[in-house]
N, C-alpha and C positions, 0 to 999 in steps of 0.2 A: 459765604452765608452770613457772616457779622456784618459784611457791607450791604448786605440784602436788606438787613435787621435795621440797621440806623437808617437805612432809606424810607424803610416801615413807617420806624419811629417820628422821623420825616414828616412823612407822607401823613402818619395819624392827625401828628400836630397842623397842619396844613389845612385838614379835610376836616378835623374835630368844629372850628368856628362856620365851615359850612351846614355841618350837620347843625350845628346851634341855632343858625339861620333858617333852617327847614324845622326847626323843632316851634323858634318864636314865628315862623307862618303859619301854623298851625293857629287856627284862632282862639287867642287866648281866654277871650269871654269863654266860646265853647268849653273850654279846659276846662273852666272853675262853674261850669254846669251841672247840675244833681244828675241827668241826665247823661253827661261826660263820664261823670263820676262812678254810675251804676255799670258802664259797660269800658272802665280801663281796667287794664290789670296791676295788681296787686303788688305793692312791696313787697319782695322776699327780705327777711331779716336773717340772719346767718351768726354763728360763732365761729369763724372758721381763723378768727385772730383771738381768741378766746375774751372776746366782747363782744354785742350784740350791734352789729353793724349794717346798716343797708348792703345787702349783695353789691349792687353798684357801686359801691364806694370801696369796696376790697379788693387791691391790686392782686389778683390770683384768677386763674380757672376755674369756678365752680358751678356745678350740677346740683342744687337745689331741689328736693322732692318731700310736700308735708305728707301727713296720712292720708288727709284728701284726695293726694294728687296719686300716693300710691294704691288707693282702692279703684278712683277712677280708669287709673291704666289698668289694673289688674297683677299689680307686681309683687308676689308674694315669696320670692327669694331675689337671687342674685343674677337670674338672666335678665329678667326687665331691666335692671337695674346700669347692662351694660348698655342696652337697645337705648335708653336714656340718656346716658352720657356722652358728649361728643370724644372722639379717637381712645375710645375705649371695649376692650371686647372681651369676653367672658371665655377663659380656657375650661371646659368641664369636660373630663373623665369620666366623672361619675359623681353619685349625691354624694357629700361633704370632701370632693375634693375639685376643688375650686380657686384657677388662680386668674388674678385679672392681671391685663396687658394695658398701660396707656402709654399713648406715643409713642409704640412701637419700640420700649425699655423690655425686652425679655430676648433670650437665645432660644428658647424652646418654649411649649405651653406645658410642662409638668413642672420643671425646676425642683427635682429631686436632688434633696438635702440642701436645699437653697428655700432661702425666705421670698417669700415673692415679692416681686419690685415695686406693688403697691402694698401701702401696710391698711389692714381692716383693723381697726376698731371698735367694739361695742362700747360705749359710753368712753370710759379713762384707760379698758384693757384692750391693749394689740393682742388681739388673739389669729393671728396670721405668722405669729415668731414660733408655729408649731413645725417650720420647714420640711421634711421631706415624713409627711404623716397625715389623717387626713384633716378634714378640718372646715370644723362645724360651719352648715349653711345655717344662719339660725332666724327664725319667723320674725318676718317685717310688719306683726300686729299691733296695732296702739304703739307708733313712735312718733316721736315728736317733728322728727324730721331725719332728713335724710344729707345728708354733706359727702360731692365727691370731688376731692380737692385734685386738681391735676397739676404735675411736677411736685418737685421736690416740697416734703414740709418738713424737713430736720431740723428748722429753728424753735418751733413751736409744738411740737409732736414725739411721741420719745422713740418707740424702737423702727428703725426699717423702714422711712419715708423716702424712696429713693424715686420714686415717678409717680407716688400720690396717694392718697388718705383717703379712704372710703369711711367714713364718722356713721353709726346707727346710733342714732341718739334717744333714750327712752324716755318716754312722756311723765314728769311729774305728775302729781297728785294735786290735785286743787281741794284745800278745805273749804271755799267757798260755797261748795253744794254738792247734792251725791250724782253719780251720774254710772251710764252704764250703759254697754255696746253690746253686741253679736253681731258674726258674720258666719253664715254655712255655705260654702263652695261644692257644690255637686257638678260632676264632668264624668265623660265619657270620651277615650282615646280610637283614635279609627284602627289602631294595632292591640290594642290592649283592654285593659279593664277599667274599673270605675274609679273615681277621683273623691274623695272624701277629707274636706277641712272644714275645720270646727274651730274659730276661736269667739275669744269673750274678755272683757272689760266689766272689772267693778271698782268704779271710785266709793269709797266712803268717808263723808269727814266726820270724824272721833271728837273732834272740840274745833267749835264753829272758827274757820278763818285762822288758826291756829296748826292743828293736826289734822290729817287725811292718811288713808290709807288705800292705796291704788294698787288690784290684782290682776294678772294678765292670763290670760288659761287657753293655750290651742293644744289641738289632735290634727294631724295628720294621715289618710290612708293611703295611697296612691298604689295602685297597683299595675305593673309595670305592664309591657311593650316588647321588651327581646326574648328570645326563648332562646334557652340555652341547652345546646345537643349531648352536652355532656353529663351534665346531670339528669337531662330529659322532663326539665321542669320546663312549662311555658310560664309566658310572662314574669320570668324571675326577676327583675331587677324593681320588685314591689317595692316601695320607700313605708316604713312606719316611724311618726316623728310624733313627738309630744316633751311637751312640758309646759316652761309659765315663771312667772315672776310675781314679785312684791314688794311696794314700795314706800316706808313708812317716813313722811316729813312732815319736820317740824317748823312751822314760824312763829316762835314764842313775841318778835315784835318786827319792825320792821328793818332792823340790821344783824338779825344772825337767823341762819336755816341748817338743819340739820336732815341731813336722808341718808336712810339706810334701804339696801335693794339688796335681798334674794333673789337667783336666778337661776333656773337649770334645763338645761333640754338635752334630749337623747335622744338622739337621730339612726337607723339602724335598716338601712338600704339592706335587702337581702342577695343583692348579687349586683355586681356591677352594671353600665350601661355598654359598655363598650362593645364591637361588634366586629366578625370576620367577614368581608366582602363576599370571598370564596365559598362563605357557607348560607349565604343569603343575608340582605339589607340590616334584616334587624335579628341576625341570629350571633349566639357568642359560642365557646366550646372552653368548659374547663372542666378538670375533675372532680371539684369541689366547687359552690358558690365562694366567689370572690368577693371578701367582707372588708368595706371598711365603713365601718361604723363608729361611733361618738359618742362620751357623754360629758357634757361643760357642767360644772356647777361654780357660779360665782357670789361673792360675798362684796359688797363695796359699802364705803361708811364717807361722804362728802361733807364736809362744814363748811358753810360762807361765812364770813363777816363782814359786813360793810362800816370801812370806816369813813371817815370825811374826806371824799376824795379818793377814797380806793377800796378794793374788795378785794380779800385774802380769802385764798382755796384749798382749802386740805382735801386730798381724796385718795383711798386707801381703799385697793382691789387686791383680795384671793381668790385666787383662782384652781378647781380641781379638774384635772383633763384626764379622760382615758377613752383612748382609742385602738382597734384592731385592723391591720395591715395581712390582713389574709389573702395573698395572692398566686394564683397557679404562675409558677415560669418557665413549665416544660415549653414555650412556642421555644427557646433558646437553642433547644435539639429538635424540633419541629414535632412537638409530641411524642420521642421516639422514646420517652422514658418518663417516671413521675418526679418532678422538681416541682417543689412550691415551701414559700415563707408563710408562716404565721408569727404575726409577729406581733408582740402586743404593748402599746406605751401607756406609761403615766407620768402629767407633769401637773409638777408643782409648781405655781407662779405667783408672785406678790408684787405688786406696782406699787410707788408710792412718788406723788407730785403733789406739790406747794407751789402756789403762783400767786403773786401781787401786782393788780392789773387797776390801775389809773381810770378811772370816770373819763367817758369820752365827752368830746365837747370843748376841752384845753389846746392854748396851742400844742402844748405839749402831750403826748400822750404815748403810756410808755408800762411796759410789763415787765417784772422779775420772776425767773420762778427756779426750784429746782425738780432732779426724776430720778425713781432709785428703780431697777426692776433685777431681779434675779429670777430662775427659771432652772430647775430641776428636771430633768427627763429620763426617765428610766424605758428604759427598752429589752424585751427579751427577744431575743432571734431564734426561732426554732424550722430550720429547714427538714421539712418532711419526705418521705417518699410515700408509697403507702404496703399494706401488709402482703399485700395480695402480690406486686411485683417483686416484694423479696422473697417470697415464699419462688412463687415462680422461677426465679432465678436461682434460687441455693442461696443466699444472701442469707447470713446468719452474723452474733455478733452483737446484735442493736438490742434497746431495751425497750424499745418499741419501735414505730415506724418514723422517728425522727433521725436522720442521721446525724445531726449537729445541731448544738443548744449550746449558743453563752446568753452572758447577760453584760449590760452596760449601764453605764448610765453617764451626761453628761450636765455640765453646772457650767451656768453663762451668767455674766454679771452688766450692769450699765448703769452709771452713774453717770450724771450731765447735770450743767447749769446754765441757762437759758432768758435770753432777753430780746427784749423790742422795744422800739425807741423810732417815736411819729413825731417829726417836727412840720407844723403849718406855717408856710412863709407868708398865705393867705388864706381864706377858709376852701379856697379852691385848689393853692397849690402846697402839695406835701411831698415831702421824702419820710421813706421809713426803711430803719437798718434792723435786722436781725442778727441777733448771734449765739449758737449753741456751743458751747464747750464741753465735748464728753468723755469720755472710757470706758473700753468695752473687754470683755475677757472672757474664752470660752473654753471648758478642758473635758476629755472623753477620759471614760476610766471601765476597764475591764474586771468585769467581777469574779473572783475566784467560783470554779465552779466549771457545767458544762465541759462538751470534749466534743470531737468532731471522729471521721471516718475518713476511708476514700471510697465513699459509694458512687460520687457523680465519676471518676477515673474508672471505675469498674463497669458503672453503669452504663455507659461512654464506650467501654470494649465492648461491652454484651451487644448490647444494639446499634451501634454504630460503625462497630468494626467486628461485628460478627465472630467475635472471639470471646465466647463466654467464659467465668473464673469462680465456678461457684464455692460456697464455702466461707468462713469467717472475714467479715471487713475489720480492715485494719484499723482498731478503733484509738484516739490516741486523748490523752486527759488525765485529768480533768486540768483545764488552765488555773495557769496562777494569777493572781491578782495582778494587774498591770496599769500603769496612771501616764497619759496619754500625756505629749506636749502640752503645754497653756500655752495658747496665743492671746497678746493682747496689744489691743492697738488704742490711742489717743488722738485728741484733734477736733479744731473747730468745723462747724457748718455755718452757713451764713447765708442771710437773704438781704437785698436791697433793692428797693423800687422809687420812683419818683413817680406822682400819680397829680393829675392837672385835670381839671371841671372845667371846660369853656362856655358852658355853661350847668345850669342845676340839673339838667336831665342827661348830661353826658361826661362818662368819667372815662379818661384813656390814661394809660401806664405802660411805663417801661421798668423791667427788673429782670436780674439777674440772681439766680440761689443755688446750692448744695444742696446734696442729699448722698446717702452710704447705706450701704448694708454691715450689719458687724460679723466678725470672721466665722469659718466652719471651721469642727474639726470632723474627719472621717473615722466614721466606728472599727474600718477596718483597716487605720493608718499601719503601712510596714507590712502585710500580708503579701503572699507569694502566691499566685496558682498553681492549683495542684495539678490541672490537667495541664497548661502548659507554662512553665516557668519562666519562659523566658518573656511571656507579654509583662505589662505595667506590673510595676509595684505600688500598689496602694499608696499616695500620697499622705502626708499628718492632715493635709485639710486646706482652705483656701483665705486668705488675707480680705481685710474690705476693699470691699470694691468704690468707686465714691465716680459723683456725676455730677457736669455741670449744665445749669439752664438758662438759657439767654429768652426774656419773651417781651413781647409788645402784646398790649391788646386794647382794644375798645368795649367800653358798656353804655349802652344810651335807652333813652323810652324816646321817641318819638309820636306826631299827630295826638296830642294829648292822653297819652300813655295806653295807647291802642297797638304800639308796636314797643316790644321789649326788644334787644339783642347783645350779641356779646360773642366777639371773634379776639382772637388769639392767633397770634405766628411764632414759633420757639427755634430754637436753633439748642440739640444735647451734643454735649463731649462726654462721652460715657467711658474710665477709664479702668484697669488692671480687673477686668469684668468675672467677676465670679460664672463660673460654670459646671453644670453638672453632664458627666460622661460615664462610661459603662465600661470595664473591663471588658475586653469579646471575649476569652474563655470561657468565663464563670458569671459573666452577669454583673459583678459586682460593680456599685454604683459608688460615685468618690467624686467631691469636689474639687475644682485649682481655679486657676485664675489663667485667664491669658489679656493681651494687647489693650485692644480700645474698637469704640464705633462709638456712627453719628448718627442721630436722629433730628430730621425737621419736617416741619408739617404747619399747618393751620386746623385751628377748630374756630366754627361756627355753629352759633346758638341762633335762632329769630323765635319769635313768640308774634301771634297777630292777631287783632279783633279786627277781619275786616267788614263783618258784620253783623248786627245785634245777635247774637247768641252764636255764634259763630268764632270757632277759635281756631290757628293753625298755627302750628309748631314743627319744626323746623330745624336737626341738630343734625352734624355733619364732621368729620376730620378728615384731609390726607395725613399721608404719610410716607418719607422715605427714609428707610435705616439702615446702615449695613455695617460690616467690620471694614475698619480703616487703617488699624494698626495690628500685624500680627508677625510672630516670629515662626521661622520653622518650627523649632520647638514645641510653642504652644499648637502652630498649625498638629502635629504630632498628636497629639495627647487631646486634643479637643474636639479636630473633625473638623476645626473651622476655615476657610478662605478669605482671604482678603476682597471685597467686595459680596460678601454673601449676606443675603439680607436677614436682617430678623427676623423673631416669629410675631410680626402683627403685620396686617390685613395692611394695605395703599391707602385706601377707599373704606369707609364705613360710613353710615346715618341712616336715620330715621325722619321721616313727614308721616305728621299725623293733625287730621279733620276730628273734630268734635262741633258739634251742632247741639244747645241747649233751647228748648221751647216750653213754653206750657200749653199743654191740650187741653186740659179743665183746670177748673181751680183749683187749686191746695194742690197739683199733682207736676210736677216737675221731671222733665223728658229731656233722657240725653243719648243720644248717637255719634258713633267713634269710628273712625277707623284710621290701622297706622300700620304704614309702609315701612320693613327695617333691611337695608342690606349692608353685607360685609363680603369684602373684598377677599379672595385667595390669598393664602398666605402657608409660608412652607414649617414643619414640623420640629425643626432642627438645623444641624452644620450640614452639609451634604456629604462629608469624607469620615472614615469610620474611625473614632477615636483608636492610638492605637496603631493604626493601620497606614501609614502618608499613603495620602494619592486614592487610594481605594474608596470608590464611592460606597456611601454607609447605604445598605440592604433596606434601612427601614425608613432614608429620605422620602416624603411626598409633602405633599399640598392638602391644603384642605381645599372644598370647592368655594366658589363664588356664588353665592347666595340669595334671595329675597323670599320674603314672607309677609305674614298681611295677618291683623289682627283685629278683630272686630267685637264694636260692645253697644248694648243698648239696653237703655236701663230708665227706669223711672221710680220719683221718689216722691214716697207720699208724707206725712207729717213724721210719722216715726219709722217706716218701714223703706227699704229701696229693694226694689226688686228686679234680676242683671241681666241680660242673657249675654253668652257670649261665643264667640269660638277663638283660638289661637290655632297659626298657622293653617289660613283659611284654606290653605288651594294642598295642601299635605305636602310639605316640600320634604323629599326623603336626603338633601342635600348634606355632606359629611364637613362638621362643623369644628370636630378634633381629629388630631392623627397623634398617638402617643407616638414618643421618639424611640421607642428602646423596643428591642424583640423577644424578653422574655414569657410577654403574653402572646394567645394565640390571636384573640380580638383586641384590634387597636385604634380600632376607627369608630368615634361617635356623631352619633345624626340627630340634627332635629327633632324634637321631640314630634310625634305623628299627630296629625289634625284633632284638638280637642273641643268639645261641645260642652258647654254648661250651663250653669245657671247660679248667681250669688244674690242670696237675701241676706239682708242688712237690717240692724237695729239696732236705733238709738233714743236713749231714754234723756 
């Protein structure tokens, strides 16, 4: 595959001065036409090297989306947002848990007790380092823009860029004038109930050109789709989400700015999405609504200064997280008794980064910075049963229906120092090096308190083995305070590209970079099972893991910038791969690490006016991944095979028609429609952790898929008024398979054909 890669690279430099030659046929007059003009598209402008850069001219993979472009789509969380990006695809379970996949960098699509291989960001805070808990989808209203970096950013990014940076970046304040949005989303599901979002925009500036103050305010209702038999609530997995922000900046002149943002939403799905085939399409079965729910509240304080020649960054995020992890796990005995966690987190988070970044335009151009981030997590674990089966059984003993309660908490630390460094040998040819230097350190610690039982071993004879023992459970506690191994690892990341213009409208680059996750430890490092001893012993936790990327790619405009595009081919060596696996007695979940896999693929971008009002877009990846290094051992303990593929789809993209016209005056008409499929891809390892050889119970596939999204909309001076439907033709196709069998529903679908309508205003 490296010789495939330098044939690429080859091949780019070869075919780049052709393309140069079809860019200067294009008739130049035409080009520099008001006419040319009105109907090319648009310079994307990007931060994705933490300076304001033409997209084209940034050696990297990126997915660009302004607000514009995410009202036009209709992208109001994170599944447009994957249908957008080339070889990237959206794991969802359920609302706020959500992990993405690019290039085919993941073992599973839950990655319990694992950070997910692509790190989210809202502004300066990774809020994605909440690993195995849920984690906020949070409202894509009034942002500035949208950045989805694919591959590695550990040079310039601080925690967990290990296959790429999803950036929501939030819309400053302008004191230039007051200004001021709404948007109302009204829909109807062909399974379910009514769709209700509400957001709104108020800039106000306080002192002309100076201070501004920009408020953000959405409500969410969504009333769900699956009904669930168990509790005999229909349409339970209703979503109610709300909150909002505040942005208060200052530019007292033209080299220093000062912004402070409030932020908090609280998201609070009332039952999960997930679903039992066996009990119908969209039906689920627990005994209790399955909650995981959210509330994020963040604090950030950013300074710029611009000196001569460079701009110094302070920005200082806290961050308050609490979330609930209430899930039934009786499917583990197939219903045959009550087993479910509730489990409840708060974490406490502080980021803190300083960067000094060089004025572009120098031969030289070049960043310093440093990142501090620490991160508190307190967990309490309360596995329940309920009153009603212990009564039933003679079960006596407990202080209510929870059999076992400890508490935890775990403290993670990272500190790195961080630089780039762009040298122009021409104003067309450049090399740039990255290099991060960090430290990372994570430790679990048991809190005195809490005791356990042996209800599941009793419970286990009653109904499983038909030997019931009624009578006092053997209750045993309370535990003593206990401080878990510290694992801490050090080590550089690095990035280097060489990037060549052969001409002004086409940029091609070759690079190679690093990326890492930082180490786990397991809450229940050194535990024994009670019902059978002799399976796993609880591991202390898993080491990082670290990945390398080899890429070529081209960016060009063509026919007088009426054609945009941007392909990419990579070649990963993904190594000592963190993974997450399941005790089979008791469920219990634990991270390790085993061998290595390879990832390569291409991604394609095109953008096209090929005619006045007329736009077609055009985004695409393969993909092939699998494991290439593994030990018995780890085969053991992981479930994995040598040659088994990952969990991301071959095949994935999107084409989509948009058509703009005017039918009267002052009134401006746009019609949409976009095509998105994603390829089958498997759920997991196929062999039971655990277990050598024995295929794992809860292997499958997701299906192979397509859908159709449609929008038509017209905008008049201040109003646009939308229609729209997603998932035109109702595709019931299963787009998640969870890996683990402690649920009884683990298959999720498509969301069911919805119908709307979005009015818009802007002042």
């Amino acid at each position: 595959m490296r010789a495939i890669l330098l044939a690429s690279a080859c091949a780019v430099a070869v075919l780049a001065p052709t393309m140069a030659l079809a860019q200067q046929a294009t008739p130049a007059r035409e080009a520099n036409s008001e006419e040319n003009e009105a109907t090319a598209l648009e310079e994307v402008i990007v931060t994705a090297t933490r300076r304001e850069e033409r997209l084209q001219d940034v050696p990297l993979s990126i997915t660009a989306l302004s607000q514009e472009e995410l009202t036009e789509r209709g992208i109001v969380n994170y599944d447009g947002l994957a249908t957008a990006t080339p070889g990237v695809v959206l794991n969802r379970a359920s609302a706020n848990f959500n992990n993405f996949t690019a290039r085919g960098i993941a073992t599973n699509g839950y990655g319990a007790n694992l950070q997910s291989t692509v790190a989210i960001y809202l502004d300066e805070l990774p809020i994605s380092s909440n690993g195995n808990s849920t984690i906020l989808d949070p409202s894509l209203y009034d942002v500035e823009r949208i950045e989805f970096l694919r591959g590695p950013q550990g040079t310039l990014f601080g925690s967990g860029s290990l296959a790429g940076a999803l950036r929501i970046l939030s819309h400053d304040p302008d004191p230039s004038g007051f200004d001021a949005s709404a948007l109302v989303d009204l829909g109807v599901m062909e399974e379910g109930g009514l769709i209700q979002r509400y957001s709104g925009m108020l800039n106000v500036p306080l002192i002309e050109d100076q201070l501004a103050l920009r408020v953000v305010g959405f409500s969410r209702n969504e009333e769900g789709w699956v009904d669930n038999v168990g509790t005999g609530i229909e349409n339970s997995n209703t979503l109610v989400q709300y909150g909002g922000r505040a942005i208060l900046q200052w530019e007292p002149n033209d080299r220093f700015t000062a912004r402070l943002m409030y932020s908090r939403e609280i998201s609070n799905p009332h039952d999960s999405s997930l679903t039992n085939p066996n009990l119908g399409e969209y039906v689920r079965r627990s005994d209790r609504p399955d909650l995981f729910q959210s509330d994020m509240t963040n604090y950030n304080a950013t300074f710029d200064y611009q000196f001569d020649g460079a701009r110094l960054t302070s920005s200082s995020t806290y961050s308050d997280y609490t979330g609930l992890f209430y899930v039934d796990l009786a499917g583990s005995y197939g219903q045959a008794f009550p087993f479910a966690l509730d489990a409840d987190a708060w974490d406490s988070t502080f980021v803190q980064e300083v960067r000094l970044v060089s004025d572009a335009g120098g031969q030289w151009d070049w960043s310093v910075g440093g990142f501090y981030f620490k991160k508190r997590r307190d967990v309490d674990y309360n596995y329940r049963s309920t009153e009603e089966f212990l009564a039933a059984q003679g079960f006596t003993g407990l202080p209510d229906e929870y059999y076992q309660r400890f508490d935890s908490h775990f403290i993670s630390h990272e500190v790195a120092a961080f630089g780039q460094l762009t040298y122009r040998f021409t104003p067309d040819l450049w090399v740039t090096g990255g290099l991060r230097y960090g430290s990372t350190d994570a430790q679990g610690f048991t809190e005195a308190g809490g005791y356990n039982s042996d209800y599941l071993t009793r419970a286990y004879w009653a109904t499983i083995l038909h030997f019931p023992t009624p009578g006092p459970l053997n209750v045993t506690g309370p535990y003593a305070a206990a401080q878990g191994v510290k694992v801490k690892e050090e080590g550089p990341s690095y990035r280097l590209s060489l990037s060549w213009r052969p001409s002004p409208a086409i940029t091609t680059y070759a690079a190679v970079s690093t990326g890492f996750r930082p180490p786990i430890v397991n809450a229940q490092a050194g535990s024994v099972s009670t019902i059978d001893p002799t399976d796993i012993v609880i591991p202390y936790g898993a080491t990082s893991d670290e990945l390398t990327n080899y890429e070529v790619g081209v960016k060009g405009r063509w026919f007088g910038g009426r054609l945009y595009g941007d392909a990419a081919l990579y070649w990963i060596d993904w190594n000592n791969i963190q993974v997450q696996a399941n005790r089979v007695s008791d469920s219990i979940q634990f991270a390790t690490n085993i061998g290595g896999a390879t990832s390569k693929g291409v991604e394609l971008s095109l953008v096209a006016l090929p005619a006045d009002g007329l736009t077609v877009a055009l985004s695409g990846g393969w993909n092939h991944s699998e494991v290439d290094d593994l030990t018995p051992q780890e085969a053991a303990i992981s479930g994995a095979v040598l040659g088994a593929p990952l969990a991301g789809p071959k095949l994935s993209g999107s084409l989509r028609f948009n058509y703009e016209w005017d039918p009267m005056a002052g009134v401006v008409a746009n019609a949409s429609v976009a095509v998105s499929y994603v390829d089958s891809f498997p759920n997991a390892f196929p062999n039971t952790p655990g277990k050598p050889l024995i295929p794992l119970p809860t292997y499958d596939h997701t299906d192979s898929y397509t859908f159709v999204n449609a929008n038509l909309a017209f905008a008049f001076q201040e109003f646009t008024v939308a229609a729209y439907v997603e998932n035109l033709f109702d595709d019931h196709s299963v787009n998640y398979v969870h890996p683990e069998a402690f649920i009884d529903g683990r298959y999720g679908r498509l969301r069911p054909r919805t119908i709307g309508v979005r009015i818009g205003y802007e002042y």
